[in-house]
Structure formats: C-alpha cells, structure tokens
C-alpha positions as a printed NumPy array, in Angstrom:
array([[163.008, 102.009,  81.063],
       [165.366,  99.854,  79.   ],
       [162.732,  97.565,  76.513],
       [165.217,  94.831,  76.983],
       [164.798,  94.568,  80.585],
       [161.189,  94.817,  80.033],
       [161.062,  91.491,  77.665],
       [163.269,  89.96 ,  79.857],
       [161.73 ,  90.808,  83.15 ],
       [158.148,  89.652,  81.08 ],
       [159.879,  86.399,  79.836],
       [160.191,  85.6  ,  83.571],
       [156.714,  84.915,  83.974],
       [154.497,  85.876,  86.857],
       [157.211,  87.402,  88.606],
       [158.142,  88.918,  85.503],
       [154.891,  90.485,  85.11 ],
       [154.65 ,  91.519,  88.696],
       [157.936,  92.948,  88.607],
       [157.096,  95.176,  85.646],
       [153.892,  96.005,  87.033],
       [155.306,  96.924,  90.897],
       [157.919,  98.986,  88.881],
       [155.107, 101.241,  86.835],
       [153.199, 101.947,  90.589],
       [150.338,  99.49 ,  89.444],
       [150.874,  97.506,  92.246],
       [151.413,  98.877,  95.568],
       [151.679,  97.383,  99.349],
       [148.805,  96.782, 101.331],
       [150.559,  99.366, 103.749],
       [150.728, 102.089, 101.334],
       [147.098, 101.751, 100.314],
       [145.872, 101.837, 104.203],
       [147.983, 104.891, 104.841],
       [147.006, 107.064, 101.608],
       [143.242, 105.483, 102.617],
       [143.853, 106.882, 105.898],
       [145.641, 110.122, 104.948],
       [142.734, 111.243, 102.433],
       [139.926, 110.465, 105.661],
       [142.462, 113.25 , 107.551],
       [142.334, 115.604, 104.27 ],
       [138.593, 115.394, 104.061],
       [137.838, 116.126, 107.927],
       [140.269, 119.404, 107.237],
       [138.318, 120.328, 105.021],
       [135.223, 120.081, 106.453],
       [136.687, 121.933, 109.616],
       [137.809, 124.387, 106.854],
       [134.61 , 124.844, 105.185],
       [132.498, 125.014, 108.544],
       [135.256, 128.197, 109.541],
       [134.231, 129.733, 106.61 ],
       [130.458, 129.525, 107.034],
       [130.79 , 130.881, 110.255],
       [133.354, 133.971, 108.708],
       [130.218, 134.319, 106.263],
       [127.807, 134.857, 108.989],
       [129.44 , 137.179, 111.274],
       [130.282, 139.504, 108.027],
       [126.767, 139.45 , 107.548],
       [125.683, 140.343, 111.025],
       [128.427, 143.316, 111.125],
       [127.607, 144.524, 108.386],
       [123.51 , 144.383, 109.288],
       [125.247, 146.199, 112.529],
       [126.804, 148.587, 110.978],
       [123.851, 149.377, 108.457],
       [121.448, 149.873, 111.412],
       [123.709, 152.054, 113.117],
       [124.489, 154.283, 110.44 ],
       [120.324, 154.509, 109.866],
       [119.704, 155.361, 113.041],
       [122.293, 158.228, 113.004],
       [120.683, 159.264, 109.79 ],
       [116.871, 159.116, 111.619],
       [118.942, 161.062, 115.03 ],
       [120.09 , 163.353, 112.194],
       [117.309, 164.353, 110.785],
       [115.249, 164.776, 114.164],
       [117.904, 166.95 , 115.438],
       [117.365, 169.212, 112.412],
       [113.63 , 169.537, 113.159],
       [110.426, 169.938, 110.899]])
C-alpha cells in the first residue's frame, strides 16, 4: 500500500483509522464473523464424523484379524490331529 494514502487516510480521523484498519482485514462484518463462526462448527462435526469412521475401521481390523488368527490356529490344531501321535 502507497504510505501516502496511509497518512492521508489516518489524517482523516476515525474514519481514517477505520478505513486503514477494514483495509488490513482487522476489521471484518458482523456477517463474515457469523459465517466463518458457523463454517468452523460444520468443520469440527466432520471431523468428529471422520474420527468416529476411523475408530470403527480400527475395530473391525482388529476383529478380522483376531478372525483370521483363530482360524489359521485351528487349522494348525486340525493339522496336527490329522497327523496323529
């Protein structure tokens, strides 16, 4: 930004300042605030829904894989029986 524009826009008083200010995003409309308010609630219920998913992917890997290690025991015990003493 131009520095005169900035003295002259500050010269200008309040408005001045508020101009600057508005111009550098440190003041925003009520409006904008509500909807990035309401925008980050959205993000954080994702996320949560995102997070649950993944506990729940976690848990049936588990169980498979408990599955999968009891049947590959019990054709190791079927195995082994088969054989004989």
């Amino acid at each position: 930004m131009d520095s005169a524009l900035i003295s002259v826009l500050s010269s200008a008083g309040v408005a001045g300042v508020f101009c600057v200010l508005f111009v550098f995003g440190l003041i925003a409309p009520k409006f904008v605030i509500e909807d990035l308010k309401s925008e980050i609630a959205e993000l954080k219920e994702a996320l949560e829904a995102e997070r649950d998913r993944a506990n729940a992917s976690v848990a049936a890997a588990s169980a498979t894989r408990d599955v999968l290690a009891a049947i590959q025991l019990g054709r190791s015990i079927g195995t082994k029986a088969a054989e004989g003493p």
